[in-house]
C-alpha positions as CSV (number, residue, x, y, z in Angstrom):
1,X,19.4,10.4,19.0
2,X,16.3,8.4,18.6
3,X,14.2,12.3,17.4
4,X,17.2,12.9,15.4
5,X,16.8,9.8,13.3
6,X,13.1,9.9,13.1
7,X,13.3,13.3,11.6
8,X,15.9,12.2,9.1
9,X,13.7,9.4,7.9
10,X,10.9,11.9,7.9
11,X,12.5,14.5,6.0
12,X,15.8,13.8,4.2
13,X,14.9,10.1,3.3
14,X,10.9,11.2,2.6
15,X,9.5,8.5,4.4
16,X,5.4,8.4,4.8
17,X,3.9,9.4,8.0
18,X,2.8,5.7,8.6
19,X,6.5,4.5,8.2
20,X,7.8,7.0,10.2
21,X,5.3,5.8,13.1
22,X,6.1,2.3,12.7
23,X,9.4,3.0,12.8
24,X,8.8,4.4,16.4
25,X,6.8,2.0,17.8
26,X,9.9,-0.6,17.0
27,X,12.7,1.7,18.7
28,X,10.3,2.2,21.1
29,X,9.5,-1.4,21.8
30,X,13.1,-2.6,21.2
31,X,15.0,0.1,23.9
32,X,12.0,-0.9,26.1
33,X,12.7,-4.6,26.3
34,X,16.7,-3.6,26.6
35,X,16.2,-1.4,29.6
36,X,14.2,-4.1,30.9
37,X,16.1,-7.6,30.2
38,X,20.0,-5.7,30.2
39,X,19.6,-2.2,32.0
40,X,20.4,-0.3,29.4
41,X,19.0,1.9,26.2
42,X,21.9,3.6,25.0
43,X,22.8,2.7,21.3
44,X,26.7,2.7,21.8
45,X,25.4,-0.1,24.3
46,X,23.5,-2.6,22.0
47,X,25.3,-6.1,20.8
48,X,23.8,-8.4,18.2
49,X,23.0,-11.0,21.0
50,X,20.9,-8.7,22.3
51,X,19.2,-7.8,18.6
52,X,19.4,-11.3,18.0
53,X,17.4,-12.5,21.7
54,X,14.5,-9.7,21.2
55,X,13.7,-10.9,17.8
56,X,13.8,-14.6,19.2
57,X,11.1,-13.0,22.0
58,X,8.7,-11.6,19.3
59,X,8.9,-15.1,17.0
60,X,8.0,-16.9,20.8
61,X,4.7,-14.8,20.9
62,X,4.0,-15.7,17.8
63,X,5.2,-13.0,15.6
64,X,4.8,-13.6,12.1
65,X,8.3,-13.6,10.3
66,X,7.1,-10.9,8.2
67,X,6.8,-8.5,10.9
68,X,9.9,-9.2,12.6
69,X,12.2,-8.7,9.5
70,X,9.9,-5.5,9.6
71,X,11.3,-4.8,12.7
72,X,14.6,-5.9,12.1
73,X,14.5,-3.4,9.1
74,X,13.6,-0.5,11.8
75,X,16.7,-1.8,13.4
76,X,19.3,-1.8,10.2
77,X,18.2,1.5,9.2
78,X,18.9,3.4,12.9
79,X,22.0,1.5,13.2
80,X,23.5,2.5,9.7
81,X,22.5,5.8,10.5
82,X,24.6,6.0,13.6
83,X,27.6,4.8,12.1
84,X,27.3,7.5,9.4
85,X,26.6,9.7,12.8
86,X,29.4,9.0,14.2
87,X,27.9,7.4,17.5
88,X,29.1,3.5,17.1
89,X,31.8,2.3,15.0
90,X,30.5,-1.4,14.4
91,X,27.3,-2.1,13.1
92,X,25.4,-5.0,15.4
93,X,23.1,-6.1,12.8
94,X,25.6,-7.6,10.2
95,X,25.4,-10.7,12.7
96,X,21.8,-10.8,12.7
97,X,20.0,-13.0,10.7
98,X,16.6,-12.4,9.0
99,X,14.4,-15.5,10.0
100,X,12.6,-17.1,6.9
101,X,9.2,-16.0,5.4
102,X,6.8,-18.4,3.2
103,X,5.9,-17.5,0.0
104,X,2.2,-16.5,-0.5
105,X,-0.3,-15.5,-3.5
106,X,-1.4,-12.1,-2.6
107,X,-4.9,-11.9,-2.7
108,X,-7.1,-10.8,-5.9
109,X,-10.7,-10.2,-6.6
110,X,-11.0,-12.6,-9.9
111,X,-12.4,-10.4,-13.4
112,X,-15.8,-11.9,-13.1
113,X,-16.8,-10.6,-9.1
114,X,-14.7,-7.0,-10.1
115,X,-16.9,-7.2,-13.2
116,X,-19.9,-7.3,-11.2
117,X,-19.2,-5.0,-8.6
118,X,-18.3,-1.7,-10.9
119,X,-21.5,-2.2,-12.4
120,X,-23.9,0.2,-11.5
121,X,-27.6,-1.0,-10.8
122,X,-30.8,1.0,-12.1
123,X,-32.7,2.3,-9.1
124,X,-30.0,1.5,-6.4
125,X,-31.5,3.3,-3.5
126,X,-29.3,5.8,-1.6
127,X,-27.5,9.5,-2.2
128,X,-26.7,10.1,-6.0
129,X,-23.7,11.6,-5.1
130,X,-22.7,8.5,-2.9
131,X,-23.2,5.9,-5.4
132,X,-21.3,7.6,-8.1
133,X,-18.6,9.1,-5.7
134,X,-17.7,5.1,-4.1
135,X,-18.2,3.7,-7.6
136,X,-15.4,6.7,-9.0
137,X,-13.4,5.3,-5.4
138,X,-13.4,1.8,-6.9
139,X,-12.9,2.4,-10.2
140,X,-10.3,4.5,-9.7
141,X,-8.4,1.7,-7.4
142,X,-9.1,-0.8,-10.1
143,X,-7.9,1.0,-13.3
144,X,-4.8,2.7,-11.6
145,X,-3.0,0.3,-8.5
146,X,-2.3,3.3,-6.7
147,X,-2.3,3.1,-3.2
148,X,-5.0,3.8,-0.3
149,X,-2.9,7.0,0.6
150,X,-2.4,7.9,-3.2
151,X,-5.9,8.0,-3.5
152,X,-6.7,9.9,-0.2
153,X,-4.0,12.8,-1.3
154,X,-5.4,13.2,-4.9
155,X,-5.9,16.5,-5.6
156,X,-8.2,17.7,-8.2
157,X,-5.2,19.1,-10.1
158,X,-3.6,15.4,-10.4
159,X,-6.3,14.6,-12.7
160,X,-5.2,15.8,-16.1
161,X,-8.4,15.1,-18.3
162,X,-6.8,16.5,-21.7
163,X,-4.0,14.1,-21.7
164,X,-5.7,10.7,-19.6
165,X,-3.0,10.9,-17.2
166,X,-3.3,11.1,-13.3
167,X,-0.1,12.5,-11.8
168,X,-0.2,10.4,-8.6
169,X,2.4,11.4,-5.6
170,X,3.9,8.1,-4.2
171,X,6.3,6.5,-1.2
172,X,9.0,8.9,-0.3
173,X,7.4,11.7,-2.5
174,X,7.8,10.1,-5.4
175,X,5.8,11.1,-8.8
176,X,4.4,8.9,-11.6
177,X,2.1,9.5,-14.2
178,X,-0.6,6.6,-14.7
179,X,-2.7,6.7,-17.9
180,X,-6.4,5.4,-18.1
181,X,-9.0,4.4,-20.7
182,X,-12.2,6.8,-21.8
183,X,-14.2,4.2,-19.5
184,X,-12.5,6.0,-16.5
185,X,-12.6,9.6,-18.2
186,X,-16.5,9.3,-18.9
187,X,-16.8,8.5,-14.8
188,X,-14.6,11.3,-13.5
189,X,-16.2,13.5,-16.0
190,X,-19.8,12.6,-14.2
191,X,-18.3,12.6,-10.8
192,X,-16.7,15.8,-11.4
193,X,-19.6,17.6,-12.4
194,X,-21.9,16.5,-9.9
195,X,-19.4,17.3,-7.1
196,X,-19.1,20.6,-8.6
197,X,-22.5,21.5,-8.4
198,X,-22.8,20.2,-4.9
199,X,-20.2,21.8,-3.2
200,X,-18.6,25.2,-3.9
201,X,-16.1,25.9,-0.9
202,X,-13.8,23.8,1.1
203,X,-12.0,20.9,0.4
204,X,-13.9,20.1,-2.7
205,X,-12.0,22.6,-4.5
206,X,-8.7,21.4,-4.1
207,X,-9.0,17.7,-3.1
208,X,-10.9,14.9,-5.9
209,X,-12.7,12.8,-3.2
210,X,-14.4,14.1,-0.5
211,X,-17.1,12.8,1.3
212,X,-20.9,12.9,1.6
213,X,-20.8,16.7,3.1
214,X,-18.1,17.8,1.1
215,X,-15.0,17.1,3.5
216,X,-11.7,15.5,2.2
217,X,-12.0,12.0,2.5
218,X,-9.9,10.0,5.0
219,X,-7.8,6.5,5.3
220,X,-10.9,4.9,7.7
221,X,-13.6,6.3,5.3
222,X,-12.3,4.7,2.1
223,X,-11.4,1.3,3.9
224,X,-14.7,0.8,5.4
225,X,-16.0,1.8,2.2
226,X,-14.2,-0.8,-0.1
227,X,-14.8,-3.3,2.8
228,X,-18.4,-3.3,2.3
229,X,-18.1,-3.6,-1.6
230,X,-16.0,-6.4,-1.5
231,X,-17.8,-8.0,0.7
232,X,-20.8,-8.1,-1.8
233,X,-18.6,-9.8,-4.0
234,X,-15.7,-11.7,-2.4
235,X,-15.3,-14.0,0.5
236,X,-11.5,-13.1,0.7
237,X,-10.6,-12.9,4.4
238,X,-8.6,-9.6,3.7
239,X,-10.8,-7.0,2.2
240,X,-8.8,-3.6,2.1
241,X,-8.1,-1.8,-1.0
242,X,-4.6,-2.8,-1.3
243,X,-6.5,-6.1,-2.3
244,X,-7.9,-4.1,-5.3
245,X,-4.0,-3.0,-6.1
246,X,-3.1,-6.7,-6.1
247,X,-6.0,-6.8,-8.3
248,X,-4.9,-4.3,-10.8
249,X,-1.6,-5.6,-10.9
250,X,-2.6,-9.6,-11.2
251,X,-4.9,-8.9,-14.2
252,X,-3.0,-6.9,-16.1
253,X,0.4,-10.1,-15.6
254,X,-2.5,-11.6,-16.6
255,X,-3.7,-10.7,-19.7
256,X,0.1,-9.9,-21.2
257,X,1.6,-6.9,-19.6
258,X,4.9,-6.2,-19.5
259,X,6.5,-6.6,-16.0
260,X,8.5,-3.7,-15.9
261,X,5.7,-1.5,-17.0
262,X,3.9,-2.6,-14.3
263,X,6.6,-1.8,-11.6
264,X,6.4,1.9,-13.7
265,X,2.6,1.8,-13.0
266,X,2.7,0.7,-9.4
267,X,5.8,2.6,-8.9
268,X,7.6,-0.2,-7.3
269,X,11.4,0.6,-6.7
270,X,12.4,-2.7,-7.5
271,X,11.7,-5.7,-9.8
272,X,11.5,-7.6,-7.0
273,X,8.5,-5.6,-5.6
274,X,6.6,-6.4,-8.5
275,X,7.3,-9.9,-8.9
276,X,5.4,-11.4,-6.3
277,X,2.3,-11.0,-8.6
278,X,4.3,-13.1,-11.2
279,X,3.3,-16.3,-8.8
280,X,-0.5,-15.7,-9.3
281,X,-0.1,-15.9,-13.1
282,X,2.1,-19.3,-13.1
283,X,-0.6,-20.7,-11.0
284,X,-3.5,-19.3,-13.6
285,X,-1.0,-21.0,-16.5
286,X,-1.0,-23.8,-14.2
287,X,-4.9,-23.8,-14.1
288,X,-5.1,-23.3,-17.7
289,X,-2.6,-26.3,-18.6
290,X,-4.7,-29.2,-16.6
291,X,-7.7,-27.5,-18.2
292,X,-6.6,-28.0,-21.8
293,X,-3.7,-30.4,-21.6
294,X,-4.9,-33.6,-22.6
295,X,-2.3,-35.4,-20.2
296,X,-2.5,-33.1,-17.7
């Protein structure tokens, strides 16, 4: 039953590959810890006191709350599909309660340090088509929000020059169109041509970033390479590139957006997605209000 719902997740409901393996990992860990503490795995088997005492396990080795309403999540969305299976009638998790999470400001890369590290310096030693190809990786981040896996999966077709849009293919295979400025469409212009003339086979004709030998690029490659930029720039703890998404979304809250057009952009499903970027511009009004406020 287990296979069954792991390939409905994967293929009726769309999930990504990475959801579908975290998903695993949680049944996985959760039947384990039933065989082990009540001698059984068998879903027809499984009370909310038994839901309820794993999750109070994982908070007592220090599980953030975050990941265990992630796992509690794994656990609503097996059990709702056995009820519509037919193999339990009552659904254990209605009884189970999600324990609190704190509120935090995502993390962002202020205007100034993104400023400074998407400009290009004369004479910077290294591959030509290196420099310009983690500079196009960066920019691209920065001027779209898409995701690390958004960005890995570009194909060279998703890239419609004539009309500034980039047809990007999101969670649960999802499709938006995100527009960008000339300042983007002069770089992939550039990055375009030199990769053309490099390579002439492979994966560079169908995929828009590959690396140095002409390979598509993978998850591990662009982290470690947005790792070392920001660290020439930030001394954020967290330095992956879903910090320069938080980025995109906090400047542009920022500087007037419109929320919902940001949800469109980031293609959130709901508001509520969207609105945890909301917090870091009260706190910039906040900054800006003891700054000018003469009674502040």
């Amino acid at each position: 039953m287990k296979e069954r719902f792991l390939q409905y997740i994967q293929f009726e409901k769309r999930y990504s590959s990475h959801t579908v393996i975290s998903y695993r990992s949680d049944l996985e860990q959760f039947f384990a810890y039933t065989l082990a503490e009540f001698e059984t795995e068998k879903p027809e088997d499984i009370s909310f006191m038994m839901v309820r005492s794993w999750l109070a396990v994982l908070m007592e080795h220090k599980l953030s709350s975050r990941s265990v309403n992630r796992k509690k999540t794994t656990l609503k969305t097996f059990f709702r599909f056995l009820i519509r299976e037919g193999v339990i009638t009552e659904n254990p998790m209605n009884k189970v309660l999600s324990p609190k999470t704190s509120k935090r400001l995502v993390c962002f890369v202020e205007k100034e340090s993104m400023d400074t590290m998407l400009t290009p310096v004369s004479g910077e030693p290294g591959n030509a088509f290196t420099i310009l190809r983690d500079r196009m990786v960066l920019e691209m981040f920065y001027a779209t929000g898409m995701r690390l896996s958004e960005l890995v999966n570009l194909a060279n077709h998703d890239v419609d020059l004539y009309n500034s849009v980039i047809r990007v293919t999101g969670k649960r295979n999802k499709v938006r169109q995100i527009p960008f400025g000339p300042h983007l469409k002069h770089l992939i212009d550039a990055y375009t041509a030199m990769k053309t003339s490099l390579f002439s086979e492979g994966d560079a004709m169908n995929w828009f970033f590959v690396t140095d030998t002409g390979k598509k690029v993978y998850h591990k490659y662009i982290y470690r390479l947005v790792h070392h930029y920001l660290g020439t720039v930030t001394t954020l703890d967290k330095k992956s590139p879903h910090v320069l998404r938080h980025t995109f979304a906090t400047h542009m809250l920022n500087s007037g957006a419109d929320l919902n057009a940001v949800k469109e952009l980031l293609g959130h499903a709901n508001l509520s997605a969207t609105q945890i970027y909301t917090h870091n511009t009260v706190e910039k009004l906040k900054t800006i209000y003891k700054q000018a406020h003469p009674k502040a």
